[in-house]
C-alpha positions in Angstrom: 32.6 103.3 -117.0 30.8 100.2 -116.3 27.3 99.4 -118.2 26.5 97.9 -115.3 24.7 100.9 -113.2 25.4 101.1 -109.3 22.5 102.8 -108.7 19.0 102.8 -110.5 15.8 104.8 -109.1 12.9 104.2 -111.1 9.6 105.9 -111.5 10.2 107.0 -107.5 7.4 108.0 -105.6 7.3 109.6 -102.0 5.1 110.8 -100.0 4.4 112.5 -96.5 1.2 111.1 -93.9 -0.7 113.7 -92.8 -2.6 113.8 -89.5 -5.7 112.8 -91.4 -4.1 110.3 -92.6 -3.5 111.8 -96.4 -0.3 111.4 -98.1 0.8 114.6 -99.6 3.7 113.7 -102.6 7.1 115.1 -102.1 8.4 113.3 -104.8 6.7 112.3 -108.0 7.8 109.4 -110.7 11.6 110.6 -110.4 14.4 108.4 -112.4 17.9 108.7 -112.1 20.8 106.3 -112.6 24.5 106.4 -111.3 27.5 104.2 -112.7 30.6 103.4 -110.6 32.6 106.3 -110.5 30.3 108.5 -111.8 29.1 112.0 -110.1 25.8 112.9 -110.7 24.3 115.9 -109.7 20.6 116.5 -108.7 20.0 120.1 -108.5 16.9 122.0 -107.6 15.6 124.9 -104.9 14.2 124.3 -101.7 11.7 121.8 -101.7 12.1 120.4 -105.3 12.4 117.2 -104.0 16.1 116.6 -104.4 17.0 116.1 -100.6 13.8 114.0 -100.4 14.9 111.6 -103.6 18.5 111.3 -102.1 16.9 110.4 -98.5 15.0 107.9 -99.7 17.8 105.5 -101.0 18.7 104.6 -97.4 15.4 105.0 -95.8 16.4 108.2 -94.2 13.3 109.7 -94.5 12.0 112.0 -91.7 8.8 112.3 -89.9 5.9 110.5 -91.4 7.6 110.5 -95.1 7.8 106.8 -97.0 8.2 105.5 -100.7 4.7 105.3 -101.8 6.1 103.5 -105.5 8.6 102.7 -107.3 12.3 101.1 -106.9 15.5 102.0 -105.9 17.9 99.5 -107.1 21.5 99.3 -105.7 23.8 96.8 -107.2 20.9 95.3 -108.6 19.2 94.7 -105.2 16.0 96.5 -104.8 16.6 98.1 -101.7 13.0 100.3 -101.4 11.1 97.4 -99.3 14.1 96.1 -97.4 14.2 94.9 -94.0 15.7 97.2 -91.0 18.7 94.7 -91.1 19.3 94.7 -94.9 19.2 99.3 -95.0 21.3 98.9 -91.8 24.1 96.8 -93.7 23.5 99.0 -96.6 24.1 102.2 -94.3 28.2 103.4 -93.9 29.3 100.2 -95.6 28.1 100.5 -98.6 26.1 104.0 -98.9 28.1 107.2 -97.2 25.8 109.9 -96.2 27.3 113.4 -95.9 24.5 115.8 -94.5 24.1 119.8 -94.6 24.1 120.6 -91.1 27.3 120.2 -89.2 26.2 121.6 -86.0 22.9 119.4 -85.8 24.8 116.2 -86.8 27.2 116.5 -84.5 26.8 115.4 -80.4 27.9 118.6 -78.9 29.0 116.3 -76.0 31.4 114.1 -77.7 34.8 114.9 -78.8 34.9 115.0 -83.2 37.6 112.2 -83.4 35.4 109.5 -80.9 32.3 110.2 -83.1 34.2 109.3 -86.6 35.8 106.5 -84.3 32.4 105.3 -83.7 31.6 104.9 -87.9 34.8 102.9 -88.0 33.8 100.3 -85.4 29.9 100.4 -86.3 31.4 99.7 -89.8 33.9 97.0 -88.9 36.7 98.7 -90.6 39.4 99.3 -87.7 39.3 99.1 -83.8 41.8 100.4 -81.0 44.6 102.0 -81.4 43.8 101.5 -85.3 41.0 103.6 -85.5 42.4 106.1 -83.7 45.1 106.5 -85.9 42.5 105.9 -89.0 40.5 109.0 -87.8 43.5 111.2 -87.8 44.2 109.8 -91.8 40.7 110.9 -92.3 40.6 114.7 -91.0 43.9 114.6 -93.1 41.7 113.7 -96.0 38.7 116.0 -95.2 42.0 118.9 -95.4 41.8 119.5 -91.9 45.5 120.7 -90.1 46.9 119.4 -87.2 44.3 116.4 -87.8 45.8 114.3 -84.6 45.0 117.5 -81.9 41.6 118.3 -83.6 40.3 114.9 -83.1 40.2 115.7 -79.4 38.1 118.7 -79.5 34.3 119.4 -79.3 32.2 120.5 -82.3 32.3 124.0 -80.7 35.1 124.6 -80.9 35.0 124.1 -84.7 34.2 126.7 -87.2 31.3 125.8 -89.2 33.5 124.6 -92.5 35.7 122.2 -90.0 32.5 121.0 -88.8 31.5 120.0 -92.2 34.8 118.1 -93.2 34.4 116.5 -90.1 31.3 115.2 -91.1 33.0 114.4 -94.6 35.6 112.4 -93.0 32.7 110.3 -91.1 30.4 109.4 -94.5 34.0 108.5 -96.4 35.2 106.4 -93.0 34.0 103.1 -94.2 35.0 104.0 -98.2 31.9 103.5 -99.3 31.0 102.2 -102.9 28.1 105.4 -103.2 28.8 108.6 -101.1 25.9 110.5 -101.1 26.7 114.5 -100.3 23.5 116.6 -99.5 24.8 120.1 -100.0 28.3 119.2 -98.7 30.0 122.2 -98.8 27.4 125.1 -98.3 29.1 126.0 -95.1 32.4 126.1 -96.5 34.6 128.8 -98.2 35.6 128.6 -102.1 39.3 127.5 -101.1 38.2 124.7 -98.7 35.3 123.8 -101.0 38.0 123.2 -103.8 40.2 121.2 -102.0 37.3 118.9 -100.8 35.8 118.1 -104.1 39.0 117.9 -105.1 39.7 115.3 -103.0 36.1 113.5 -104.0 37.0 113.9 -107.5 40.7 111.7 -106.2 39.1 109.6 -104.9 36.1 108.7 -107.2 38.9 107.9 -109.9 41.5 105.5 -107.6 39.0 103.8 -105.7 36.0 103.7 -108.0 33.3 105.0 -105.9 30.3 107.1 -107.0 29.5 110.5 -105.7 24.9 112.2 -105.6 25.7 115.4 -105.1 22.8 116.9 -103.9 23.6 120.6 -104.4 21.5 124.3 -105.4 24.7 125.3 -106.8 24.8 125.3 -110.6 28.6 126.7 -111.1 29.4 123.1 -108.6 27.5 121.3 -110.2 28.3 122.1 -114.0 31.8 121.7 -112.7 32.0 118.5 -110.9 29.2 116.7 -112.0 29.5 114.2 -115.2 25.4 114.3 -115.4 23.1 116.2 -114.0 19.4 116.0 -113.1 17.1 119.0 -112.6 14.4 118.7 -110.1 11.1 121.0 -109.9 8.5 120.4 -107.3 8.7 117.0 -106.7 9.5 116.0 -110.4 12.8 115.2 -112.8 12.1 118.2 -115.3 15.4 117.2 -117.6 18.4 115.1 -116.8 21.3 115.1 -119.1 25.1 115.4 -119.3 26.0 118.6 -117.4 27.6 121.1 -119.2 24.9 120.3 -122.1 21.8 120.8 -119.5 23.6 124.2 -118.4 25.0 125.5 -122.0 21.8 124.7 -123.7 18.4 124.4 -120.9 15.5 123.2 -122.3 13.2 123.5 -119.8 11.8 126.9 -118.3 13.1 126.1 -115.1 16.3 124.7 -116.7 16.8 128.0 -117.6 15.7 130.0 -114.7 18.6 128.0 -112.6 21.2 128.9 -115.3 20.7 132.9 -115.3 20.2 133.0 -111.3 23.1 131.1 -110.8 26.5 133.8 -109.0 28.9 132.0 -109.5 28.2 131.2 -113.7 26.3 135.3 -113.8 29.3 136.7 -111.9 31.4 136.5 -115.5 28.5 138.9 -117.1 28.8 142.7 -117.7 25.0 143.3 -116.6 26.0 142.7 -113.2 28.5 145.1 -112.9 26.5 147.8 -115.0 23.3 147.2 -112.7 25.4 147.4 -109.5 26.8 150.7 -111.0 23.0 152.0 -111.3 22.3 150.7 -107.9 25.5 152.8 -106.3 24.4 155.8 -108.1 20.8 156.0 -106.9 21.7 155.1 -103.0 24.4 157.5 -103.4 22.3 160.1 -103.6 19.7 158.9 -101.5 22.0 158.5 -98.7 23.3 162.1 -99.0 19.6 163.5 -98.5 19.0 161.5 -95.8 22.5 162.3 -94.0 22.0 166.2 -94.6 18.2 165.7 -93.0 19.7 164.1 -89.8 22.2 166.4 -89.6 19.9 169.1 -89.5 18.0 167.8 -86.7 21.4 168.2 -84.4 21.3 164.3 -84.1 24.4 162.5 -82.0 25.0 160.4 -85.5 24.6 162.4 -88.9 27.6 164.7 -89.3 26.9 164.1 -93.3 30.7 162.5 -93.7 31.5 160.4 -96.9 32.5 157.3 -94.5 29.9 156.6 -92.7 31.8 153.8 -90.6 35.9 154.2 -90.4 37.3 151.7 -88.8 41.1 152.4 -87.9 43.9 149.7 -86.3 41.3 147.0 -85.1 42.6 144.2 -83.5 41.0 141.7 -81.3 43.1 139.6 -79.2 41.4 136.0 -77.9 42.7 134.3 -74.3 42.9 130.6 -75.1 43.0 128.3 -72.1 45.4 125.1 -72.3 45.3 121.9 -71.9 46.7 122.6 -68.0 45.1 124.2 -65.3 45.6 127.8 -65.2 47.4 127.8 -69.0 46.7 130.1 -71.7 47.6 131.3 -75.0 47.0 134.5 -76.6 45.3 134.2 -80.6 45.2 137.4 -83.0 41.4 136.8 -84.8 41.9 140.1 -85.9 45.3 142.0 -86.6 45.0 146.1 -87.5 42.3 145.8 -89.4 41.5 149.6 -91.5 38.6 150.7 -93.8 36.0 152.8 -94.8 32.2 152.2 -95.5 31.3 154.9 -98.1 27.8 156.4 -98.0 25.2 154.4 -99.9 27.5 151.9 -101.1 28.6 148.5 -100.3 31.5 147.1 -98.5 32.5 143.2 -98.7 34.6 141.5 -96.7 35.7 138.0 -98.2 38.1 135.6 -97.2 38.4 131.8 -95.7 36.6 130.3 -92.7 38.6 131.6 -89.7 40.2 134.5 -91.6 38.4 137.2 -89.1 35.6 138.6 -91.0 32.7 138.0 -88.4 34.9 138.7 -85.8 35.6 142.6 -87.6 31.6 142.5 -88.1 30.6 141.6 -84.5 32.9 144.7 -83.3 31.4 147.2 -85.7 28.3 146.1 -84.5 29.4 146.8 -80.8 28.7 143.3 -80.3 32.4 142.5 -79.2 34.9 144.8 -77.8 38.2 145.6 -79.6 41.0 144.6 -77.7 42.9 147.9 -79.6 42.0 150.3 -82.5 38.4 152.2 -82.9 35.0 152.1 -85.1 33.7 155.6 -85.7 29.8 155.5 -87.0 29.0 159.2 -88.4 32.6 160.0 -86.6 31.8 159.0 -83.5 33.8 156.3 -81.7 31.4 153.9 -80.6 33.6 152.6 -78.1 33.3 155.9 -75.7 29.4 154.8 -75.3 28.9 154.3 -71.8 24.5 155.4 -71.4 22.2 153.4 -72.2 20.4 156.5 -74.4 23.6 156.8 -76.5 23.9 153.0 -77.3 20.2 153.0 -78.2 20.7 155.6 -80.4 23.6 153.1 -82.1 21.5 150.2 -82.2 19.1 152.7 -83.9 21.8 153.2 -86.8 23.4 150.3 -87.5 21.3 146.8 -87.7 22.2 143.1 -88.4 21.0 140.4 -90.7 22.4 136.9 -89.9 23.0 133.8 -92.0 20.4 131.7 -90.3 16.9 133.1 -90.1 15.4 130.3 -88.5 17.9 130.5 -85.5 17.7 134.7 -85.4 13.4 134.5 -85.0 12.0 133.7 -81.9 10.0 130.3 -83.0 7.6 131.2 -80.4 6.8 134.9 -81.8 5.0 136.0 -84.5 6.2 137.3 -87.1 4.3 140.8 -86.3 5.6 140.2 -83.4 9.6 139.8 -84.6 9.3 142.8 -86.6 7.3 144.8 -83.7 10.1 144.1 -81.2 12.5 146.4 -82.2 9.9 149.6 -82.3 8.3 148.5 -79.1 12.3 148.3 -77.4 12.5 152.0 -78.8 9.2 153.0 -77.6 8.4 154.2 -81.0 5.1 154.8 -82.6 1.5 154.0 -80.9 0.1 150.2 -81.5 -1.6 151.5 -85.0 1.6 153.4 -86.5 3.6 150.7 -85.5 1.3 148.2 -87.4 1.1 150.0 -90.3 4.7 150.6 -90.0 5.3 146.5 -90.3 2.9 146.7 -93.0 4.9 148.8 -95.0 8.3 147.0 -94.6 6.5 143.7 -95.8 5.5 145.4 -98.8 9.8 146.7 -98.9 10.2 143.3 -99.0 7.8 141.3 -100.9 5.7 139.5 -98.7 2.4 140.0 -98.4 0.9 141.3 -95.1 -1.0 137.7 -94.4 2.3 136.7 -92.7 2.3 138.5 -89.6 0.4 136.1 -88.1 2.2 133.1 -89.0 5.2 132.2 -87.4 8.7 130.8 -88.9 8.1 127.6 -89.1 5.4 128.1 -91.2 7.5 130.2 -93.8 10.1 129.2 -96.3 14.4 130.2 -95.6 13.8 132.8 -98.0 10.7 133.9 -96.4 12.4 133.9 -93.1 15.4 135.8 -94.5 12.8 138.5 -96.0 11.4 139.1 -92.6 14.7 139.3 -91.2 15.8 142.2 -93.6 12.3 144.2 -92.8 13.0 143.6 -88.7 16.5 144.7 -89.4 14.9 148.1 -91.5 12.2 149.1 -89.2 13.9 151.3 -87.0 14.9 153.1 -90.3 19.1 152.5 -90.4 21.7 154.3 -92.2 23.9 150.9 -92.2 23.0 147.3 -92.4 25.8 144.2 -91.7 24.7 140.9 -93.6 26.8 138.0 -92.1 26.5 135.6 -94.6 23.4 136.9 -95.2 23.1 134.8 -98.5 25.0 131.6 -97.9 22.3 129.5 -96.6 20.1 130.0 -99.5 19.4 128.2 -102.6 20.1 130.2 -105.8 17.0 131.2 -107.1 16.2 132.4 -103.5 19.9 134.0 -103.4 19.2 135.7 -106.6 15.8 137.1 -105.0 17.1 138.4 -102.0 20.8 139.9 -103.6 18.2 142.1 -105.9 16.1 142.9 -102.9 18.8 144.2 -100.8 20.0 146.0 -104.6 16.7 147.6 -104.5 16.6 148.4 -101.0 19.5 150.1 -101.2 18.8 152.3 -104.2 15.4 152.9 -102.6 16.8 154.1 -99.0 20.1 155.1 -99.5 21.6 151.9 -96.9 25.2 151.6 -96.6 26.0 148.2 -96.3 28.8 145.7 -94.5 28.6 142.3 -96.9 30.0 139.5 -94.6 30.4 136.3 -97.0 33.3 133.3 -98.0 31.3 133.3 -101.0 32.7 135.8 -104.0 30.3 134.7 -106.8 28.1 137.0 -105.4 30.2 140.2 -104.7 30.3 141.1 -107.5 26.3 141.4 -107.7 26.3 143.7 -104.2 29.6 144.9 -103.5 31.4 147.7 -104.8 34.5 147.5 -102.1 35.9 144.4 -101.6 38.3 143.5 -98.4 40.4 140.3 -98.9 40.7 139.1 -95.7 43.5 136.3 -94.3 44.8 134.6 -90.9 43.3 138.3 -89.5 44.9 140.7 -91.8 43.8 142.7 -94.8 45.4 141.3 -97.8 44.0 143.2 -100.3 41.6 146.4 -100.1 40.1 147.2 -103.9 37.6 148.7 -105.9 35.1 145.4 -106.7 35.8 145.9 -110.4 39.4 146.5 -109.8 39.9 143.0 -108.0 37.8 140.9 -110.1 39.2 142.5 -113.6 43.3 142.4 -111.9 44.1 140.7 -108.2 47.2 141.9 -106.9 47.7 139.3 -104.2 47.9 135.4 -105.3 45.7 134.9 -102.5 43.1 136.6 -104.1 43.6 135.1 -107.1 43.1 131.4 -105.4 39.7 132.6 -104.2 38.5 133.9 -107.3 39.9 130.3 -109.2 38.2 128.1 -106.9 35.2 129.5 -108.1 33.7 126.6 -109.0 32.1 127.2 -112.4 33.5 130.8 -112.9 35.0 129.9 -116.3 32.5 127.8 -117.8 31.1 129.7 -121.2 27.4 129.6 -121.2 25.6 129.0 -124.6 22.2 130.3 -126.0 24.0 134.1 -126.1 24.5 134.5 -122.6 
């Protein structure tokens, strides 16, 4: 490693301009160096000031936010008071930015392989025909397939983890000396997140360049970072080599990372004792409650073991070509069987693309199955043809999506949010229904102060708690989380995988656990569907496929991983 460091931020200060004209800090005296080569990782929850710090060091800070002091030294340059020109040059050449959000990043409007086209020519690195063929290298790289057709498509008609390795081909298009990687592969499932940081990690050690991996991750980051440096409201609480900061923590929040972390917790007993509690408790819950709506002669509440039974689901997709009036036929999902058990919780895990939403949206009713049938409480819900029995459905089953923020109405309150499901149901007067939303903020941990704000004003775990009490109020017997989890940093992950725990023990839920991440079923899932290309590869007892996969594509999900076989110190 060179002594000479590629990147220095020194005693950093930023700050945010309020409309009075008063700067509130968002990031306070932080330091951090990076060497050529080197991969340093800056981890921290929502609003730590990681994303803030990393922002800053190519004046990509938003709204009214600017370095109130300190420097940011790259290559020796201090870049924190340089002209527009100088941070332009700086920008693609020199600095790679990889953001979070695919699908905001992205123009909708222009086809993927003319927007990385578009960082090759801004950068000066290839035009014509040699771009072209330079953007098709790169999608290679990013580990898409068929790189050459794909760069002719639209953003939409990318799944969300293509979207993201589209983005990582742009921010490596110009090769850049630092690549700076805000949360690069949050969207993207374990096998595809390997094989990108795999691909970093080639690449930081044959051409030299340096990786910030801005990440809430801990098992990624103890993994792939060489040094890592904790963040806590606005501040660098400890910064050290990696695997020291996350075998030995010093500081309290150090700490409080390290045991909420899934993917590094996943490898401890407690979890699966505590789940075993959990599955116990709703058991029996749910039993009660099946047996009380069966007595009232209710459509849904025969009181079986399987709440949902899904047999031989397929769903077949019409694809139209290139051609007018040319189509192809796609298989999203290929006889598809299982069983939700009563009080417990099913998982279904597998790869971006692999048909897992797709199954999800037709329990739901959301999307009709093009053959095979869903049975809730052993009825098929694809004979309901009234409005009174669907209703009833909707009453039973309930979703919770990955993105809050998207799955509010910005313009409602969030009394309002939760409200709209009893009012569509015409249940309870305007006081019971009040008290009602009262009593499912207090389910979930937020105090009743929020119903009059409105989403914007709440944190992503906030929102994600709101979402969960909209989804309990009309009082459900089974709850589907897409990716219910994904979006969240871990400390918030942690908090809302013990609050849907807890739920569930409390109201006897039977749950449908969407996810690509399986640190975490292990926490929530006692079922676990292994899903690929459409087809169940592997249907097992959670225990059963963590302690012995049968298929070797299980056993590539549960390697990649990332930090799943790190040993933790200080007894854990």
């Amino acid at each position: 490693m060179s002594p000479t460091p590629l990147l220095e931020v020194k005693d950093l200060h930023v700050g945010f301009v309020t409309d009075r004209k008063k700067v509130v800090p968002a990031v306070r005296g932080a330091n951090l160096v990076v060497y050529p080569g080197q991969t340093v990782a800056i981890v921290g929850e929502s609003g730590s000031g990681k994303s803030t710090t990393a922002h800053a060091i190519i004046d990509l800070l938003p709204g009214t936010g600017r370095v109130t002091d300190g420097r940011i030294l790259f290559e020796g340059k201090d870049v924190a008071g340089a002209s527009k020109g100088d941070i332009l040059a700086l920008r693609g050449s020199s600095v790679g930015l990889v953001p979070q959000d695919p699908m905001s990043n992205l123009n909708p409007l222009i086809r993927v392989g003319k927007q990385i086209r578009e960082a090759l020519e801004a950068n000066g690195v290839a035009k014509g025909k040699e771009a072209d063929a330079r953007v098709v290298e790169l999608l290679q790289e990013a580990g898409l397939p068929d790189a050459e057709r794909r760069a002719q498509q639209f953003p939409h008609e990318f799944s969300g983890g293509m979207r993201q390795r589209a983005l990582i081909a742009m921010g490596l298009a110009a090769r850049p000396k630092l690549l700076i990687a805000d949360e690069p592969t949050s969207a993207l499932d374990v096998t595809v997140q390997k094989q990108i940081l795999d691909h970093l990690d080639h690449l930081t050690d044959t051409l030299g360049f340096a990786v910030l991996l801005i990440t809430h991750d801990l098992g990624l980051a103890a993994e792939r970072a060489d040094h890592l440096v904790v963040m806590y409201k606005g501040q660098v609480v400890e910064s050290g080599p990696a695997l020291e900061i996350l075998q030995d923590p010093r500081h309290p929040y150090s700490k409080r990372l390290v045991d909420s972390a899934p993917s590094l917790a996943s490898q401890r007993l407690s979890a699966q004792e505590h789940r075993a509690e959990v599955r116990e408790q709703a058991e029996s819950v749910a039993e009660e409650v099946a047996a009380e709506v069966a007595s009232h002669g209710d459509e849904f509440g025969e009181g079986r073991s399987r709440v949902v039974e899904v047999k031989n689901l397929t769903k077949v997709f019409t694809i139209r070509g290139s051609r007018p009036g040319a189509s192809t036929d796609f298989t999203a999902v290929d006889d598809v069987s299982f069983g939700i058990r009563r009080g417990t919780t099913t998982a279904i895990v597998g790869e971006s693309g692999s048909g897992k939403s797709t199954v999800a949206r037709m329990v739901l009713g959301l999307l009709d199955p093009t053959s095979g049938t869903v049975e809730f409480d052993g009825v098929d819900i694809t004979t309901l043809r009234s409005t009174t029995q669907q209703l009833a459905f909707r009453r039973q089953m309930q979703p919770v999506f990955q993105n809050p923020f998207a799955s509010l109405d910005p313009r409602f309150t969030i009394y309002r949010s939760i409200e709209e499901p009893l009012a569509t149901h015409k249940i309870g007067s305007k006081a019971e229904r009040e008290a009602k939303i009262r009593d499912l903020l207090d389910k979930v941990s937020l105090p009743a102060s929020v119903m009059r704000r409105y989403p914007s004003e709440l944190s992503g775990g906030q929102r994600q708690r709101v979402a969960i009490a909209r989804a309990l109020a009309l009082d459900p017997e089974v709850v589907i989380c897409d990716e219910a989890v994904s979006a969240l940093d871990v400390l918030v992950q942690a908090q809302i995988l013990n609050l849907l725990n807890d739920l569930q023990a409390e109201l006897g839920l039977s749950y449908l656990f969407i996810t690509h991440d399986l640190a975490v079923v292990r926490q929530i899932a006692d079922d676990v569907l292994v899903m690929q290309e459409g087809r169940v590869v592997e249907h097992a007892p959670a225990e059963e496929l963590f302690a012995s996969p049968r298929e070797e594509y299980t056993r590539a999900l549960l390697d990649a991983i990332p930090g799943g076989s790190i040993p933790l110190g200080g007894g854990r």
